[in-house]
C-alpha positions in Angstrom: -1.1 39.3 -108.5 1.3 36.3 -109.1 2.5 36.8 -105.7 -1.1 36.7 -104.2 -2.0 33.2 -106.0 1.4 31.9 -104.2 0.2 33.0 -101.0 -3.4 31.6 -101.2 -2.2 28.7 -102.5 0.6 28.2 -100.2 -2.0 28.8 -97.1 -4.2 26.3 -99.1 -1.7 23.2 -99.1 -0.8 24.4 -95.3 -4.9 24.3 -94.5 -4.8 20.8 -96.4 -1.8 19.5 -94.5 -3.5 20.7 -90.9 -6.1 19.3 -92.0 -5.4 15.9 -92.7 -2.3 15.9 -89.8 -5.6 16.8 -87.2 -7.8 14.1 -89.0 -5.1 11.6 -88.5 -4.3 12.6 -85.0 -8.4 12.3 -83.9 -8.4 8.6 -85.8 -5.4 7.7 -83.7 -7.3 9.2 -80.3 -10.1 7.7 -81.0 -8.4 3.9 -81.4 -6.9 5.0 -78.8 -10.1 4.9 -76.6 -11.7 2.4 -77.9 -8.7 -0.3 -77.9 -6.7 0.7 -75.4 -7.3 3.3 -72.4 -10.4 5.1 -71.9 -10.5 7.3 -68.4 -13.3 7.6 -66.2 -14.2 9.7 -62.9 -14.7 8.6 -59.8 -17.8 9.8 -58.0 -18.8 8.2 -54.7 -17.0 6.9 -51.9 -17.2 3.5 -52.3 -13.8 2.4 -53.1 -12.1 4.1 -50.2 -9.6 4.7 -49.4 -8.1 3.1 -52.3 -10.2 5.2 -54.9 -11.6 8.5 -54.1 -14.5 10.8 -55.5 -13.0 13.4 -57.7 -9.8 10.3 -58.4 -9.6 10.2 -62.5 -8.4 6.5 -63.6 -7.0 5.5 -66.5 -8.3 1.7 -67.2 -6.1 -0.2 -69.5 -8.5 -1.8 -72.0 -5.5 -4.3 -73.5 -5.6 -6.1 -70.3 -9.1 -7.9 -70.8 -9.5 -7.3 -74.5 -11.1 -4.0 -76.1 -14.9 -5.0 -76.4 -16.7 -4.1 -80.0 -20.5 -2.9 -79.7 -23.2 -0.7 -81.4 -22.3 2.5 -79.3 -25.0 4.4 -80.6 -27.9 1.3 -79.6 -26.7 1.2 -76.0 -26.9 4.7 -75.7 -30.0 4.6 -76.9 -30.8 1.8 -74.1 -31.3 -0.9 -76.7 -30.2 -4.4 -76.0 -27.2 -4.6 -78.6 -24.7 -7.8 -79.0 -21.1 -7.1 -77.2 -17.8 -8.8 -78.5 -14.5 -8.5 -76.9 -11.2 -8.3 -78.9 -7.8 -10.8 -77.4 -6.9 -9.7 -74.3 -3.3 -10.1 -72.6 -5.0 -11.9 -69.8 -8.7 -12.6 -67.8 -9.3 -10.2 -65.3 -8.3 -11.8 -62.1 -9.2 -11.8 -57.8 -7.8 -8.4 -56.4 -8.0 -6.5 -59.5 -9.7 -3.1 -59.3 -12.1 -2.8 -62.5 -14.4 -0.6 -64.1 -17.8 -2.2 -65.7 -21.3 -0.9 -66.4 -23.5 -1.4 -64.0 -26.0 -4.2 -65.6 -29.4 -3.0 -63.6 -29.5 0.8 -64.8 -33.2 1.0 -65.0 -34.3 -2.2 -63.1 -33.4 -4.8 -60.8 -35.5 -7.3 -62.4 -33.2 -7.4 -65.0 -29.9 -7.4 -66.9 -29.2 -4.2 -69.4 -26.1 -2.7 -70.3 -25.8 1.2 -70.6 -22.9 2.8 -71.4 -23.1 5.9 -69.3 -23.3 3.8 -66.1 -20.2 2.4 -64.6 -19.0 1.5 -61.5 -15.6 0.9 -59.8 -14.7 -2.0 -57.9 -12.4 -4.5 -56.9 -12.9 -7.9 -58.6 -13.3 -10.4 -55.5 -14.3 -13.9 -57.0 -14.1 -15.3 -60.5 -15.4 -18.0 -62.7 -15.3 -21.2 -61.0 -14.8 -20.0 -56.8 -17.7 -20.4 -54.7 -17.5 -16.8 -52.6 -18.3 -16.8 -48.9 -18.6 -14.0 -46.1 -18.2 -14.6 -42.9 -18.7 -12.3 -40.3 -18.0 -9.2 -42.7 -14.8 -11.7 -44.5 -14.9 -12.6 -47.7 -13.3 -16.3 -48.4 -13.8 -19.1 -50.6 -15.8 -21.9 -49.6 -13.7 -24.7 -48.1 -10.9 -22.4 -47.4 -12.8 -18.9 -45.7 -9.0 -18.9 -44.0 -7.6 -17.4 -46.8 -8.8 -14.7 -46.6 -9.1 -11.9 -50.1 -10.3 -8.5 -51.2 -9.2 -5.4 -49.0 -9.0 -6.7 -45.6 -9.0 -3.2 -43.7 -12.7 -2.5 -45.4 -13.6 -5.9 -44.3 -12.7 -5.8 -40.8 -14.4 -2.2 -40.0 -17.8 -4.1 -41.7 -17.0 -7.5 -39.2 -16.7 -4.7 -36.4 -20.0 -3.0 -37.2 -23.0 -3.7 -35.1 -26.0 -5.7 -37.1 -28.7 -3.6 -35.0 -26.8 -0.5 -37.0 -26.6 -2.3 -40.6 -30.3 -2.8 -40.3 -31.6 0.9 -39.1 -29.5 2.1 -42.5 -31.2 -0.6 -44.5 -27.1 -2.3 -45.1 -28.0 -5.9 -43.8 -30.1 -7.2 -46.1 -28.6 -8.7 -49.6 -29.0 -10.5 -52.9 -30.9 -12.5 -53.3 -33.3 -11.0 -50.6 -35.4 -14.3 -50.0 -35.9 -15.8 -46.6 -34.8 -19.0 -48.0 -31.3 -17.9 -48.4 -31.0 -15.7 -44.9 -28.2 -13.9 -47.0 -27.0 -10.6 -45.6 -23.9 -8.4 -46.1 -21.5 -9.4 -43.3 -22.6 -13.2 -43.5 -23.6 -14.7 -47.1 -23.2 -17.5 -49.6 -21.7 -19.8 -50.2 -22.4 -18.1 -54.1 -20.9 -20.7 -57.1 -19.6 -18.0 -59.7 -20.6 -20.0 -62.8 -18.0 -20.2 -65.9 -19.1 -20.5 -69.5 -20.0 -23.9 -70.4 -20.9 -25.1 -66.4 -23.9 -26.9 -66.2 -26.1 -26.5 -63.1 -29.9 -28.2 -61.9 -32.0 -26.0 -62.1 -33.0 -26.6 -58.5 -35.9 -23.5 -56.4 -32.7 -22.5 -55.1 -30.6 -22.1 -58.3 -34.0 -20.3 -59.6 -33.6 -18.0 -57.0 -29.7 -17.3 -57.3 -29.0 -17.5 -61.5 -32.6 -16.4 -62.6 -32.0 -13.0 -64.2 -28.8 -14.4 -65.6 -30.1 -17.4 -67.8 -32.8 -14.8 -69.0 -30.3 -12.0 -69.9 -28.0 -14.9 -71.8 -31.2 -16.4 -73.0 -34.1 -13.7 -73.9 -36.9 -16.0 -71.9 -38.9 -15.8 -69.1 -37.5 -18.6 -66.6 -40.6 -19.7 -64.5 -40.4 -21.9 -61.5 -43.4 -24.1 -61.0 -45.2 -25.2 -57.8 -44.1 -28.8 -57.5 -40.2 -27.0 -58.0 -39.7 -28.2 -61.7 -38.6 -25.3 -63.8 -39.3 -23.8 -67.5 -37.9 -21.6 -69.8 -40.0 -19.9 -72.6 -42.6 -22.6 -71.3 -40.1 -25.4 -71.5 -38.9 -27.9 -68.5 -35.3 -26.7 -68.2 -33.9 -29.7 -65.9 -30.5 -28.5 -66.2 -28.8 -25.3 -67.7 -25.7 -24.9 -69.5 -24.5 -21.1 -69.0 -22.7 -19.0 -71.7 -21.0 -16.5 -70.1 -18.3 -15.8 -68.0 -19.4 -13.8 -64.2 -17.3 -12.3 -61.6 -18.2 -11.0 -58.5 -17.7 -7.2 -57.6 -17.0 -5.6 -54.2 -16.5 -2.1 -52.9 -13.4 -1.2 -51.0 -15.7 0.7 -48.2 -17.7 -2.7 -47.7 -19.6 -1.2 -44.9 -21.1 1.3 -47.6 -20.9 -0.1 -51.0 -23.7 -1.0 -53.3 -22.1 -4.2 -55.1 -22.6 -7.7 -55.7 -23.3 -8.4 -52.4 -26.8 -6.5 -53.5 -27.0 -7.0 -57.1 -25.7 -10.6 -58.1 -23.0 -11.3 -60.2 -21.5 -9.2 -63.4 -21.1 -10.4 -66.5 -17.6 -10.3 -68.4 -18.8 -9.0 -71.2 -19.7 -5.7 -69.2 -16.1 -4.9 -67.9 -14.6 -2.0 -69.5 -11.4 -3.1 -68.3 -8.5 -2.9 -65.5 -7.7 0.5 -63.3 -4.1 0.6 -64.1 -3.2 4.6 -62.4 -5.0 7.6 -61.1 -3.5 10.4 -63.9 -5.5 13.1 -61.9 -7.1 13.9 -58.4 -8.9 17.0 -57.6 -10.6 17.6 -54.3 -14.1 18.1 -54.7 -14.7 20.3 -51.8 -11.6 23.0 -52.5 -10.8 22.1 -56.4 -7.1 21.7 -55.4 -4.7 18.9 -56.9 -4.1 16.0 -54.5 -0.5 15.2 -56.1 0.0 12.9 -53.8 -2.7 10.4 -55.7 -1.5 11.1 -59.2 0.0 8.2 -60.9 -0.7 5.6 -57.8 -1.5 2.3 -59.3 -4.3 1.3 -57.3 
C-alpha cells in the first residue's frame, strides 16, 4: 500500500515537472515568434528565381523591431493600433521582406490582416523618389544607378508593350490618365518619411490619398477649383506620420506589387527574410536541398 502511494506520488511530481518544463518551453516558443523569427510559406511565383512557391523562410523579426498588436482584432478584420519594439536597424533598399498586404478586402483602402502577407524585395525607402524606366528601376536624378534584381528587370525592359496590355500588366498605380504611369515606365513616386510635409496639390491627391486617410481616419476630398479637404477641412499642406517603402517582385514582368498598389507602410512589415530552412517541390513533394539555408 505504502509502496503504491510512493509510486502515484512519484508519477505525480514527474506529471508536475513535465508539466511545467512543457509550459515553460511553449512561453519560450511563443516569444520566440512573436519577438524574434516567425516562418512563412511561399506561394506564388513572384519572387523568382530568388524565392520559390513551396520555399519556407525564416524572417528575422530583430532586424526591424518585433511589432506589438491586438492579434485577435486584426484577425477579426478590425482596424487595431500597431507598435513596433527597437529594431537593430530600418529595413533598407535590396532587402527581401515579408509584410501584410494593406488592400485585403479593398483597394480603396488601407487595412491590415494578418493572414495576408506577401514577399518582396524592398526597392525604395523613406526619402528616394523611385523611377522606372523602360522596365529599370532608378532614383530620380540618378536612373543610372541602377537597384532591385536587375535580371527580372531586364526580361520586363525586353517584353513587348502590345503583350503587357493583352494580359492586362501595363497599366499601374495610380491608374489616372493624368499620371500615364505604367509598369515598365512610371514615376517619378516621392516615398514620403514621417514628419515630410507635402502641398496637397490634384496630383498629390491622386498619389498619397489613401495614405493620409489610413494615417488619418477622414475622408480626403479634392474640390473642383483643385483646393483640397480633409473631414471637410482645407488641408493646404499635409504633414505625414508614417514611414512608406516601396515593394517590388523579383519576377517584375508578373508581380502584383507597388507598381499596382502604392506604397507600404512600415508598420505593416513583419520583418527581414534572413534563410530558406525548407523547400519542398510542389508538383513531386521532394526536398530541394539545394535551397535549404540560402540567404536570399
Amino acid at each position: 500500500m505504502r509502496k503504491g502511494i510512493a509510486l502515484l506520488k512519484k508519477a505525480g511530481n514527474i506529471i508536475i515537472e513535465v508539466g511545467f518544463w512543457g509550459s515553460v518551453c511553449l512561453i519560450v516558443y511563443v516569444c520566440l515568434l512573436i519577438f524574434l523569427f516567425a516562418s512563412f510559406k511561399i506561394p506564388t511565383d513572384s519572387m523568382t528565381p530568388t524565392l520559390v512557391p513551396g520555399d519556407f523562410v525564416l524572417v528575422n523579426k530583430a532586424i526591424t523591431g518585433a511589432r506589438v498588436f491586438n492579434i485577435f482584432a486584426s484577425l477579426r478584420e478590425e482596424e487595431t493600433p500597431i507598435y513596433r519594439l527597437p529594431g537593430l536597424k530600418k529595413v533598407e533598399a535590396d532587402d527581401v521582406i515579408i509584410f501584410n498586404f494593406p488592400y485585403p478586402n479593398s483597394m480603396d483602402s488601407l487595412q491590415m490582416h494578418i493572414m495576408k502577407y506577401y514577399a518582396k524585395r524592398c526597392i525604395g525607402v523613406p526619402g528616394d523618389s523611385l523611377v522606372i524606366r523602360n522596365g529599370f528601376y532608378g532614383l530620380a536624378g540618378k536612373e543610372e544607378r541602377k537597384i532591385g534584381f536587375l535580371p527580372g528587370q531586364e526580361r520586363l525592359s525586353r517584353h513587348l508593350a502590345e503583350v503587357m496590355k493583352e494580359g492586362d500588366l501595363h497599366y499601374s498605380f495610380p491608374y489616372d490618365s493624368v499620371a500615364g504611369w505604367n509598369i515598365r515606365d512610371f514615376g517619378a513616386l516621392y516615398i514620403p518619411a514621417k514628419g515630410d510635409y507635402i502641398s496637397m496639390t490634384p496630383f498629390h491627391f491622386l498619389l498619397y490619398r489613401k495614405l493620409i486617410e489610413w494615417e488619418q481616419k477622414a475622408s480626403l476630398q479634392l474640390a473642383p477649383d483643385g483646393s483640397v479637404t480633409l473631414g471637410g477641412k482645407a488641408l493646404p499642406f499635409y504633414r505625414f506620420c508614417h514611414n512608406y517603402y516601396f515593394a517590388g517582385g523579383d519576377h517584375a514582368i508578373d508581380s502584383r506589387d507597388s507598381r499596382y498598389w502604392g506604397l507600404l507602410p512600415e508598420e505593416f512589415i513583419v520583418g527581414k527574410v534572413w534563410r530558406i530552412w525548407k523547400s519542398v517541390d510542389p508538383l513531386t513533394g521532394k526536398m530541394r536541398w539545394e535551397r535549404v539555408l540560402t540567404a536570399p
